[in-house]
C-alpha positions in Angstrom: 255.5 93.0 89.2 252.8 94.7 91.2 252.4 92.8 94.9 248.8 93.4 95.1 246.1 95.5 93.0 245.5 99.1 92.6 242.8 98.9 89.8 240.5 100.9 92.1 242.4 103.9 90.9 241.0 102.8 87.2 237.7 102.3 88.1 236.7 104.9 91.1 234.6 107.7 90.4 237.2 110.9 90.1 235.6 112.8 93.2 236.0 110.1 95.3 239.4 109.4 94.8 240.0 113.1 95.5 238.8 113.1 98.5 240.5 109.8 99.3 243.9 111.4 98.7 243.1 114.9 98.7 242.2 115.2 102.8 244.6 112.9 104.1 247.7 114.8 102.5 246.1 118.3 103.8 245.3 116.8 106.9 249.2 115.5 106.6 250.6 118.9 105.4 248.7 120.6 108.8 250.0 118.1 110.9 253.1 118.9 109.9 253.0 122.7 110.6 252.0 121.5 114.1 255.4 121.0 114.8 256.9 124.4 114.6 253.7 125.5 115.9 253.4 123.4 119.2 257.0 124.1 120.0 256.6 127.7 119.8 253.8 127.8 122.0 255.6 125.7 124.8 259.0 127.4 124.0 257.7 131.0 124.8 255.7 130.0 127.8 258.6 127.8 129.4 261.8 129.3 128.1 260.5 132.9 127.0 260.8 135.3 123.6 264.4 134.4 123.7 263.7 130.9 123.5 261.0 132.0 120.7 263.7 133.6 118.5 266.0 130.2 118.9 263.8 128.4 117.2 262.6 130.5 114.8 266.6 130.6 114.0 266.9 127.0 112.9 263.1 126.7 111.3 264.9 127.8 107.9 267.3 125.2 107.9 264.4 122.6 108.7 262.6 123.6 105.8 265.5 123.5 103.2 265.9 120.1 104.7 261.9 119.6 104.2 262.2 120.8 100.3 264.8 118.4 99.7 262.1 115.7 101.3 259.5 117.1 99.1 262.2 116.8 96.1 262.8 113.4 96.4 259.3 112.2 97.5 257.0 113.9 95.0 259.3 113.3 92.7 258.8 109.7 93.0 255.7 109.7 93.9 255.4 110.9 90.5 257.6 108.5 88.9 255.5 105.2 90.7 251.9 106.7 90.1 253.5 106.8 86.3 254.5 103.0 86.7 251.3 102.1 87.6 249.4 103.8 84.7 252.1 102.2 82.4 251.6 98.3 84.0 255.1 98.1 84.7 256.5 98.9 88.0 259.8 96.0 87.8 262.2 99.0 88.0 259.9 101.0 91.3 261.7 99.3 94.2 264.8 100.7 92.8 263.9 104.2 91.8 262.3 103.9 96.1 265.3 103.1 97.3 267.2 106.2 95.0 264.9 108.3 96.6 265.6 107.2 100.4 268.9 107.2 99.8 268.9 110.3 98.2 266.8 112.0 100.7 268.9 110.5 103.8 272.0 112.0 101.9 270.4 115.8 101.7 270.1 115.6 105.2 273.5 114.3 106.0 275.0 117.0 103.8 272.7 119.9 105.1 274.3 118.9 109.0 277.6 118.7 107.8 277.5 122.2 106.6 276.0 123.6 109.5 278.7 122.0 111.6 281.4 123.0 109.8 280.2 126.7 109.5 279.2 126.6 113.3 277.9 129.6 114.8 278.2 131.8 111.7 275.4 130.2 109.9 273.3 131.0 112.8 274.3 134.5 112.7 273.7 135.0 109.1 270.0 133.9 110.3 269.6 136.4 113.0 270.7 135.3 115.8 272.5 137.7 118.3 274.6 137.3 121.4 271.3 136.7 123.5 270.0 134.1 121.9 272.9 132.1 120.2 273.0 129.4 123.5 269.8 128.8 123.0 269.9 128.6 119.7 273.0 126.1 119.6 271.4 123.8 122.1 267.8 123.7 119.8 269.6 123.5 116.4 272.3 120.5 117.2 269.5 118.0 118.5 267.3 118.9 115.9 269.9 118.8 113.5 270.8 114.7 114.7 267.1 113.5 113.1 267.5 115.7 109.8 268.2 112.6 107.8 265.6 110.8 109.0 263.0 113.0 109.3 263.5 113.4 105.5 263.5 110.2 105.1 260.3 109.7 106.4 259.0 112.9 104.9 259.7 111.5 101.4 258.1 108.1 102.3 255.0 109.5 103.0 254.8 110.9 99.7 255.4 107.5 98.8 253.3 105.3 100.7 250.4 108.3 99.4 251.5 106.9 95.4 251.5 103.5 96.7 247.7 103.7 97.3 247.4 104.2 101.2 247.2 108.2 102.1 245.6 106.9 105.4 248.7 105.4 106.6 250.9 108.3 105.6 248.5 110.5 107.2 248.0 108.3 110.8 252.1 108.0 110.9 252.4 111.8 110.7 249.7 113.0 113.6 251.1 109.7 115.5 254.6 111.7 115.5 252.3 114.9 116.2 250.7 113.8 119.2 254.1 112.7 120.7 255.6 116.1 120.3 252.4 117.9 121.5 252.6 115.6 125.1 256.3 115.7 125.1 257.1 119.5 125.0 255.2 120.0 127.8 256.4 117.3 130.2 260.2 117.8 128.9 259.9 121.5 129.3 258.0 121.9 132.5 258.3 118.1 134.6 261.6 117.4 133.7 262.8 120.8 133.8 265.0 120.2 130.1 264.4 123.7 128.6 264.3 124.7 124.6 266.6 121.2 124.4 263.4 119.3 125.4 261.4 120.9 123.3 264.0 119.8 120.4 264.0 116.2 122.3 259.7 116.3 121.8 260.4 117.2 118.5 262.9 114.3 117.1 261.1 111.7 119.3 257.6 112.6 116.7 259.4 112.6 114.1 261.7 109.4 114.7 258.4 107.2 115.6 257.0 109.0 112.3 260.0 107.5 110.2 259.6 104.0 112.4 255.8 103.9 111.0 257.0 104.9 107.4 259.5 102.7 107.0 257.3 99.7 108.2 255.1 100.3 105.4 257.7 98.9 103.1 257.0 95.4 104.3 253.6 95.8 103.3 253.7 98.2 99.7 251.5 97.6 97.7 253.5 97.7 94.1 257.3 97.4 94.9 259.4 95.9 96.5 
């Protein structure tokens, strides 16, 4: 039974409601590039091109974990914007809570084989006897938030189908604007290296995933 009404999507103009969704999940997707981006800019002024290869090291094993996100999220963004065409979204807070879980799961399962493969699955990326240290100490803290940075990755394809893209977008350049103030005062105050430009980075994206998961107390047609 729908908790409030999405009928503007019936009766909006076509355009509008493209650009009503349409900017906030580019705006979202460029937001989310600003990660990788930000900590490569403060990693190869503070740490140096070593510290540059580290990351670019575990940035393939982030984005398998972000296509499993995507999996999950579009997928059932798909699936809820379906319900709502049909009148009948009984069965969505189920199918939402599939996804979660099924997104929290993928990340679980992508740490536990990069732990039990250790080092070798950073070599098979490229890293060499230079940068492996640096490499370890980026990858196991970023590796900590892989199931919930899925997690909130998928709900913002979600709260997007729920009727709310603004929301999705503000929680993602909320997490942005952390990591962009944080790599610079872990990395060059505190003295914490590439690890606290991997400490910026889960700090975004856990008070990304606090913002998402609020939204769940508030969606619009499930429960």
């Amino acid at each position: 039974m729908e908790q409030k009404s999405n009928a503007f999507l019936e009766t909006q103009p076509i355009g509008r409601l493209m650009v009503k969704y349409a900017v906030p999940c580019v705006i979202s997707l460029l937001v989310a590039a600003l990660y990788n981006i930000v900590d490569q800019i403060f990693v190869g002024n503070g740490v140096g091109y070593l510290g540059n290869a580290a990351t670019g090291i575990v940035f393939p094993i982030t984005v398998i974990g972000w296509g499993a996100s995507v999996l999950f999220g579009d997928g059932m963004a798909t699936f809820l914007s379906l319900s709502q065409g049909k009148g009948d979204t009984s069965t969505a807070g189920r199918s939402v809570a599939n996804s979660i879980l099924g997104s929290f799961l993928s990340g679980v399962a992508i740490i536990a084989v990069c732990y039990l493969l250790g080092d070798s699955v950073f070599y098979a990326l490229g890293a060499t006897e230079a940068t492996i240290e640096l490499t370890r100490d980026y990858g196991r803290i970023i590796f900590l938030m892989m199931p919930l940075a899925l997690v909130q990755n998928t709900m913002a394809s979600i709260i997007r189908a729920d009727g709310s893209p603004k929301y999705s977008m503000a929680a993602m350049m909320v997490g942005a604007v952390i990591n962009m103030i944080g790599d610079p005062v872990a990395i060059f105050v505190l003295q914490w290296g590439i690890k606290g430009a991997a400490i910026a980075t889960i700090l975004g994206q856990f008070v990304s995933f606090v913002i998402c998961i609020a939204y769940l107390r508030r969606s619009r047609v499930f429960r």
